[in-house]
Biotite code that builds the C-alpha atoms (Angstrom):
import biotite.structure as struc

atoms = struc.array([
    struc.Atom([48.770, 95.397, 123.682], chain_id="A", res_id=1, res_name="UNK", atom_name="CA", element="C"),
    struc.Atom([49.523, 95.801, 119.715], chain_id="A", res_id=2, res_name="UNK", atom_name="CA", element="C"),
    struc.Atom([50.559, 98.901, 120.779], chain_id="A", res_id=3, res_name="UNK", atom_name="CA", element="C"),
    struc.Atom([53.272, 97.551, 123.070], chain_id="A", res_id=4, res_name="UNK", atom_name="CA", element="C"),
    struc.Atom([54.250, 95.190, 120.733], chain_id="A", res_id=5, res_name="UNK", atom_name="CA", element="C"),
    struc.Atom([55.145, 97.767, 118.109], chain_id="A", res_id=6, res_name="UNK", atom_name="CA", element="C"),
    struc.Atom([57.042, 99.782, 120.604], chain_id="A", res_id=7, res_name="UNK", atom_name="CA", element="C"),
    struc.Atom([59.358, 96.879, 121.856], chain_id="A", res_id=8, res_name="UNK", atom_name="CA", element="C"),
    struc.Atom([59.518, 95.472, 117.951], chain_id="A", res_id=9, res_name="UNK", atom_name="CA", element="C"),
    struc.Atom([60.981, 98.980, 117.391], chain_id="A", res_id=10, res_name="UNK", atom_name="CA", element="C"),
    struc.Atom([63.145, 99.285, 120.251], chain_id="A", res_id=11, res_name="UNK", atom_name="CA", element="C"),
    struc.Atom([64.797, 95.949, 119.022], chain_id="A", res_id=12, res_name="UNK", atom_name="CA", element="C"),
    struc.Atom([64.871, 97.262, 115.373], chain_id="A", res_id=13, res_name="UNK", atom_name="CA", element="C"),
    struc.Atom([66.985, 100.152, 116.645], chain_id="A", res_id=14, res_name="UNK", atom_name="CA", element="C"),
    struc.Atom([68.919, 98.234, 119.085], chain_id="A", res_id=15, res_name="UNK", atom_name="CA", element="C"),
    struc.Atom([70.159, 95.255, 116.678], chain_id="A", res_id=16, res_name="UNK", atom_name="CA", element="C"),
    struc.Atom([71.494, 98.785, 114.430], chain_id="A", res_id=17, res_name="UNK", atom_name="CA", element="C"),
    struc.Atom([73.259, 100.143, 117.053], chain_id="A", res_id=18, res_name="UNK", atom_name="CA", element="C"),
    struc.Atom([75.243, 96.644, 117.296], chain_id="A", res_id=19, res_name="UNK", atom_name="CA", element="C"),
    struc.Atom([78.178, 95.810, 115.354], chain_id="A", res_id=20, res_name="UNK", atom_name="CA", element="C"),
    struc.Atom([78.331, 92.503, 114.789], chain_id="A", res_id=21, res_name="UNK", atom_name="CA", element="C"),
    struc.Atom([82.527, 91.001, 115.141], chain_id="A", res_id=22, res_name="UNK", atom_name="CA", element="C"),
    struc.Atom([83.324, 87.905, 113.030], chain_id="A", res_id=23, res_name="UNK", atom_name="CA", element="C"),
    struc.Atom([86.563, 86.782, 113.095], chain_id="A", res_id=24, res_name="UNK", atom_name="CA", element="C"),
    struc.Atom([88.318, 85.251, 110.010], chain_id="A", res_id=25, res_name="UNK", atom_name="CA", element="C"),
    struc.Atom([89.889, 82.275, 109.835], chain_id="A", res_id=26, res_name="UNK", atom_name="CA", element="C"),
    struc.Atom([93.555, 82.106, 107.499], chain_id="A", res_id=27, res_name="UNK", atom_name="CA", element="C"),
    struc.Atom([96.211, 80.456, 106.366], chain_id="A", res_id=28, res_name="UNK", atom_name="CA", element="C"),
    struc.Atom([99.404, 80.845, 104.547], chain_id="A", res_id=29, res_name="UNK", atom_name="CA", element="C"),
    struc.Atom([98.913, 77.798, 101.722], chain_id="A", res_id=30, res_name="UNK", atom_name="CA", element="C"),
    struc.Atom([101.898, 78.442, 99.176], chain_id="A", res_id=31, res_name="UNK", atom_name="CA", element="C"),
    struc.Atom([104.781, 80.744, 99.285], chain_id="A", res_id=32, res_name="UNK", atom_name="CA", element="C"),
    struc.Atom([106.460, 81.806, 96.279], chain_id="A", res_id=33, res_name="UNK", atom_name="CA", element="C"),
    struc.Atom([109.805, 83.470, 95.832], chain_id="A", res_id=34, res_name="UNK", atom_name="CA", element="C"),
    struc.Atom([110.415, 85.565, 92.321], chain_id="A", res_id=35, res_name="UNK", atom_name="CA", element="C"),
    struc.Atom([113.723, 86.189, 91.059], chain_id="A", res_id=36, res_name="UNK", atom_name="CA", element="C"),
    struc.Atom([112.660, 89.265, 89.679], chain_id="A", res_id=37, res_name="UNK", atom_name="CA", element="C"),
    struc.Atom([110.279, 91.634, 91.084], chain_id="A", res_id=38, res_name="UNK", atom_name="CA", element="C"),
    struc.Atom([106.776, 90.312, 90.449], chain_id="A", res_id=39, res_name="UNK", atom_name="CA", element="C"),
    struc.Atom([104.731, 92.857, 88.175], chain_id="A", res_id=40, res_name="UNK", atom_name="CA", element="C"),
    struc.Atom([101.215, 90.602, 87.592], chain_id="A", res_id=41, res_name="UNK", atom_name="CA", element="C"),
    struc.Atom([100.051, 87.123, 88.166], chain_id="A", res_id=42, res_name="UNK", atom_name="CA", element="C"),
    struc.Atom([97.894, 84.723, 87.415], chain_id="A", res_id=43, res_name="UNK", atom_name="CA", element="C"),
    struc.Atom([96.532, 81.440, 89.095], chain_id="A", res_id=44, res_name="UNK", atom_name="CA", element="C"),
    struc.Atom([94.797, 78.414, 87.095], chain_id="A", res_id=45, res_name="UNK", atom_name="CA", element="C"),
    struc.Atom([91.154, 77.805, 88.269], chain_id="A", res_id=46, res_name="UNK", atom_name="CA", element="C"),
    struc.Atom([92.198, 74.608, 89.974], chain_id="A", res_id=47, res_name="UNK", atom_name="CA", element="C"),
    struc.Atom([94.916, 76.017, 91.785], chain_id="A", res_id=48, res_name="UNK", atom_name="CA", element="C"),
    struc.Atom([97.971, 74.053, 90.300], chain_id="A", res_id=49, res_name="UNK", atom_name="CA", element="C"),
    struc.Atom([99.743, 76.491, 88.031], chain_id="A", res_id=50, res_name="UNK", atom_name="CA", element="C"),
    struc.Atom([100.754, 80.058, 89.558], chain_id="A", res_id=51, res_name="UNK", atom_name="CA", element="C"),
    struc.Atom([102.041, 82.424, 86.498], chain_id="A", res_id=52, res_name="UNK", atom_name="CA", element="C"),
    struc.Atom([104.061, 85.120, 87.509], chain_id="A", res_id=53, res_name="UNK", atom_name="CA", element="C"),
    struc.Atom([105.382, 88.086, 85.267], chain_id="A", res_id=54, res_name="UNK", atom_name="CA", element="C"),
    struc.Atom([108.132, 89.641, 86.443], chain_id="A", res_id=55, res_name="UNK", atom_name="CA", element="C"),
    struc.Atom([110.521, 92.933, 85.793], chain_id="A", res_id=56, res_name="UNK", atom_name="CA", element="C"),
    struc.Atom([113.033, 91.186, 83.952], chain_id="A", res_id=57, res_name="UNK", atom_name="CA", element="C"),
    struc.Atom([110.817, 90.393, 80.931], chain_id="A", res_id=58, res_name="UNK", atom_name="CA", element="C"),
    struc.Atom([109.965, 86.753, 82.254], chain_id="A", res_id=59, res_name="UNK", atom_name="CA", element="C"),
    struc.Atom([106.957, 84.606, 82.880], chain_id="A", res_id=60, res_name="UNK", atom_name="CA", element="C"),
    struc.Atom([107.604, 82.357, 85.531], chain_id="A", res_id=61, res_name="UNK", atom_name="CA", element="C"),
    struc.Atom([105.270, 79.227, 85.723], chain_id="A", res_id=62, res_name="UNK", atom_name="CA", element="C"),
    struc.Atom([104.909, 77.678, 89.314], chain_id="A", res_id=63, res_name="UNK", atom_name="CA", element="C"),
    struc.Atom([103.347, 74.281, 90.344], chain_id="A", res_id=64, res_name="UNK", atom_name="CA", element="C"),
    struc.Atom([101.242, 74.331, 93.266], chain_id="A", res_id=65, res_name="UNK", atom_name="CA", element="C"),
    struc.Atom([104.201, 73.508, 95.574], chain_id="A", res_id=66, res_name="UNK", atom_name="CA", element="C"),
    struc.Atom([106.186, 76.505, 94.798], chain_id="A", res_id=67, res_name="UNK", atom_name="CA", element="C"),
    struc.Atom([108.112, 74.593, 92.619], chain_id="A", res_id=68, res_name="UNK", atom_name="CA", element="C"),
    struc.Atom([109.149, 76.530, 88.858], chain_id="A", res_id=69, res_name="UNK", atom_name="CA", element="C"),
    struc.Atom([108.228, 74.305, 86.292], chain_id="A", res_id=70, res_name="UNK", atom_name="CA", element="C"),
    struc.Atom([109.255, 76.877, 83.507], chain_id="A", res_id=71, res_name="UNK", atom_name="CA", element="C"),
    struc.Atom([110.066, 80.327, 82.414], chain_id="A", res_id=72, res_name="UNK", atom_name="CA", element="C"),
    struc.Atom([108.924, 82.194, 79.123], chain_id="A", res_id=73, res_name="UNK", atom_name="CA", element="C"),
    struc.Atom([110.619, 85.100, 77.582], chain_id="A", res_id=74, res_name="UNK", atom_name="CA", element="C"),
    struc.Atom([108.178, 87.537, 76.917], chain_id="A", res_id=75, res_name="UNK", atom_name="CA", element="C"),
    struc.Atom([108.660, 91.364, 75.442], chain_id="A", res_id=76, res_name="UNK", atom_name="CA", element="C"),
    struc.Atom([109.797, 93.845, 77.857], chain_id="A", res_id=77, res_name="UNK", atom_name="CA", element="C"),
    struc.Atom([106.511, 95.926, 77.283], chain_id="A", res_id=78, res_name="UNK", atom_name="CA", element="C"),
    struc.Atom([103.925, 92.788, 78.352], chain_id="A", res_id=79, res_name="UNK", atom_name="CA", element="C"),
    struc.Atom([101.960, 94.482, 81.498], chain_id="A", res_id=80, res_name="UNK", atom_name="CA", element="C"),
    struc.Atom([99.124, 91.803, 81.985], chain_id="A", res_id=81, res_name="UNK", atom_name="CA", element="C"),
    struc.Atom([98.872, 88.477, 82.101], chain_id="A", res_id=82, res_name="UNK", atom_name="CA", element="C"),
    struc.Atom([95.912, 86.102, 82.382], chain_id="A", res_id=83, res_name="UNK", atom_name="CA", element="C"),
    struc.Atom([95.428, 82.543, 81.961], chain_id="A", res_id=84, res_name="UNK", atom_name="CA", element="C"),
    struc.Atom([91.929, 80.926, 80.465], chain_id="A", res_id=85, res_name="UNK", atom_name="CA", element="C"),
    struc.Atom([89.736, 78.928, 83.016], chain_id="A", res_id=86, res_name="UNK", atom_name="CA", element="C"),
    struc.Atom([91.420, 75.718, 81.915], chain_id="A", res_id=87, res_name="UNK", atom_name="CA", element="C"),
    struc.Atom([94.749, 77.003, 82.589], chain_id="A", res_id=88, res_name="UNK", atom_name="CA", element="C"),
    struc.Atom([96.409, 76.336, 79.399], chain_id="A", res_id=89, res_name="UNK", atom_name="CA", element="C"),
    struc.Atom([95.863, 79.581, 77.501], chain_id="A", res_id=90, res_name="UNK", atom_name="CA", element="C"),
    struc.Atom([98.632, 82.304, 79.046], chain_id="A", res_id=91, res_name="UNK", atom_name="CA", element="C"),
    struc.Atom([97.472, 85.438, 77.359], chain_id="A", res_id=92, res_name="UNK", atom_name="CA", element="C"),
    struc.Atom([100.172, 88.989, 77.640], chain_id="A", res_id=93, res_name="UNK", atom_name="CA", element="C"),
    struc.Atom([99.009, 92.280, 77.182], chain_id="A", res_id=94, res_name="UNK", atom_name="CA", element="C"),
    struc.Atom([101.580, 95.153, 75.446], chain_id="A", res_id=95, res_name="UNK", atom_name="CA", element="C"),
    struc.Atom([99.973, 98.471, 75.807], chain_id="A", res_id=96, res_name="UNK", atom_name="CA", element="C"),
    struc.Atom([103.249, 99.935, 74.490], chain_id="A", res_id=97, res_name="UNK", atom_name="CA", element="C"),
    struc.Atom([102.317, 98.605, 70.701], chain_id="A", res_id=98, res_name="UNK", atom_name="CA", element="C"),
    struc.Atom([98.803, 97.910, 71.134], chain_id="A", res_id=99, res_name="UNK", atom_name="CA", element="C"),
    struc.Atom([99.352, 93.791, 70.735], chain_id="A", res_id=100, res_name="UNK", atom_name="CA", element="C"),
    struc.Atom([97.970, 90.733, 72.430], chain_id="A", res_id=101, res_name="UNK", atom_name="CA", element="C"),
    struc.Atom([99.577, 87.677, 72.514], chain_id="A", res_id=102, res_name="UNK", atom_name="CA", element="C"),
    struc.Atom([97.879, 83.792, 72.921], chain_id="A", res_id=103, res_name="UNK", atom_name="CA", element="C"),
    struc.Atom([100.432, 81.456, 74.125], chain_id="A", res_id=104, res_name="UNK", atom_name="CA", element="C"),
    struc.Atom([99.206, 77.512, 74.363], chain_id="A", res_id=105, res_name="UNK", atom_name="CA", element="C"),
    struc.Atom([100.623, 75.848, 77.181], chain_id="A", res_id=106, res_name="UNK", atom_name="CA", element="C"),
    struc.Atom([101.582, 72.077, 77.029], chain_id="A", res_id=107, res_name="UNK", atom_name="CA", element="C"),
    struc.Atom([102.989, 70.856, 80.215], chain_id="A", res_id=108, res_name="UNK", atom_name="CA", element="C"),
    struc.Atom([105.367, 67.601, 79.530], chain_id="A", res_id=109, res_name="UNK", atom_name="CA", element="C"),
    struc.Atom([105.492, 64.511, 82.628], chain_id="A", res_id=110, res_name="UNK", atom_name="CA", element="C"),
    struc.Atom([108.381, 62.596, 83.191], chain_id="A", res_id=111, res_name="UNK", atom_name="CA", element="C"),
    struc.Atom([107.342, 59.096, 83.778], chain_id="A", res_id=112, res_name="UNK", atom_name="CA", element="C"),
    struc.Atom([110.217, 56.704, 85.271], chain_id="A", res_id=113, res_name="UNK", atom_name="CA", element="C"),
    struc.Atom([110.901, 53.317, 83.706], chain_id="A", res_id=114, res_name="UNK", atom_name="CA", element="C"),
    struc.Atom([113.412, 52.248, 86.139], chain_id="A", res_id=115, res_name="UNK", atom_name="CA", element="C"),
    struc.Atom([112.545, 48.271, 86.175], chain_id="A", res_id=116, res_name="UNK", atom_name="CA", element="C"),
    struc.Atom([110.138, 48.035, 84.047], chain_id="A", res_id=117, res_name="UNK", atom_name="CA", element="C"),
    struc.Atom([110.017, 45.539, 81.158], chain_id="A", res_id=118, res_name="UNK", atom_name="CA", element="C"),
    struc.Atom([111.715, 47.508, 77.781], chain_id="A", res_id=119, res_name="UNK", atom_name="CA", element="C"),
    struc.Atom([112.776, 46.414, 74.666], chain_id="A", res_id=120, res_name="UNK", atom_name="CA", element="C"),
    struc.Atom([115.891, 47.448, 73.389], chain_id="A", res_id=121, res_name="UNK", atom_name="CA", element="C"),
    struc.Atom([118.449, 50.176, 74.110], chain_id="A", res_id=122, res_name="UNK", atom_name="CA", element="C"),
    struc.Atom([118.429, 51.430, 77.947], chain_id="A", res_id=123, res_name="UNK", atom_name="CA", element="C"),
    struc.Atom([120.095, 54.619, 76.697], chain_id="A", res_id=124, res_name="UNK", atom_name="CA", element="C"),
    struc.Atom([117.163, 55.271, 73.401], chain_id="A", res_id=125, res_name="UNK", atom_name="CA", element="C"),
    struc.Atom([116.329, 59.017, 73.087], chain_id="A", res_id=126, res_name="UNK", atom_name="CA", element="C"),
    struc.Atom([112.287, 57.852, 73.086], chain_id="A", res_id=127, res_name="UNK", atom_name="CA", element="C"),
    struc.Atom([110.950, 55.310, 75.068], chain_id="A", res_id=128, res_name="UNK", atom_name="CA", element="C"),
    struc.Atom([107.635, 54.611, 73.934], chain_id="A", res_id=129, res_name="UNK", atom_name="CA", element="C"),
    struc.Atom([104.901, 53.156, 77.567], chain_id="A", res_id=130, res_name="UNK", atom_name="CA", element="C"),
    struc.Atom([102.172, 51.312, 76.447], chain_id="A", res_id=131, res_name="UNK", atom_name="CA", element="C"),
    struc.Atom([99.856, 50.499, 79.328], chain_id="A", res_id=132, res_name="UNK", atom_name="CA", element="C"),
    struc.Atom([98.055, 48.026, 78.018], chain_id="A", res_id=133, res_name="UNK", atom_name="CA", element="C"),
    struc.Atom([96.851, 45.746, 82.177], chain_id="A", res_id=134, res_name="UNK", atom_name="CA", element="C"),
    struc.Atom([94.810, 48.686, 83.018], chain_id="A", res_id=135, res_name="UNK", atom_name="CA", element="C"),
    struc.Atom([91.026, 48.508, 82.784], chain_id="A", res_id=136, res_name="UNK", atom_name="CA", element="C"),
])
C-alpha cells in the first residue's frame, strides 16, 4: 500500500511539472503623457502625482497626475538621468559628460481662489494674505 502511495505521489509530482500553469493579467492604460521633445528618462514620485520627464531638448518636464505640465526646468544638454527622492521633492540629474550631479529642491506653488470671500483692501494687491482661522 505505501508502496502505491509513493508511486501515484510521484506520478502527480511529474504530472503537475509537465503542466504549465496560464494566468492572465489584468491592465489598464491610467495616464497618458505627450512630450514635446523626445523623452530620454523619467521619473515618477512614490505617490504617483508628479511624472518627471527629461527630454532631448535639454528640458525637464514636470507632469501632475492628470497629464497636465505643471512646469519645465532647463537643465544642461549633457544631464542623462534623472531621479526623484521617495518624497518627490528632490529631482536629482546626472552629467556623465563632466562627471557632476546636480540636487534640485522642488517647491510646488497652489493657487487658491478668493473670488467672494471677505478681503480687506485692494481687489487688484500683488499678495493676498488667507488666514483660515473657523477651521478646527
Amino acid at each position: 500500500m505505501k508502496h502505491l502511495m509513493s508511486l501515484v505521489a510521484a506520478g502527480l509530482l511529474v504530472l503537475a511539472a509537465t503542466l504549465q500553469a496560464s494566468a492572465d493579467v489584468g491592465w489598464k492604460v491610467t495616464q497618458e503623457i505627450k512630450t514635446d521633445s523626445q523623452p530620454m528618462d523619467m521619473a515618477v514620485s512614490p505617490d504617483g502625482q508628479t511624472t518627471v520627464v527629461l527630454t532631448k531638448d535639454a528640458k525637464v518636464n514636470l507632469y501632475a497626475a492628470d497629464g497636465a505640465l505643471k512646469g519645465t526646468i532647463p537643465v544642461d544638454k549633457n544631464v542623462s538621468r534623472i531621479s526623484l527622492s521617495v518624497d518627490g521633492r528632490l529631482l536629482t540629474l546626472m552629467n556623465s559628460d563632466n562627471s557632476q550631479i546636480q540636487h534640485i529642491v522642488l517647491s510646488f506653488q497652489f493657487a487658491i481662489d478668493t473670488t467672494g470671500a471677505p478681503a480687506k483692501g485692494k481687489e487688484d494687491a500683488p499678495v493676498v494674505i488667507a488666514v483660515f482661522s473657523d477651521f478646527q
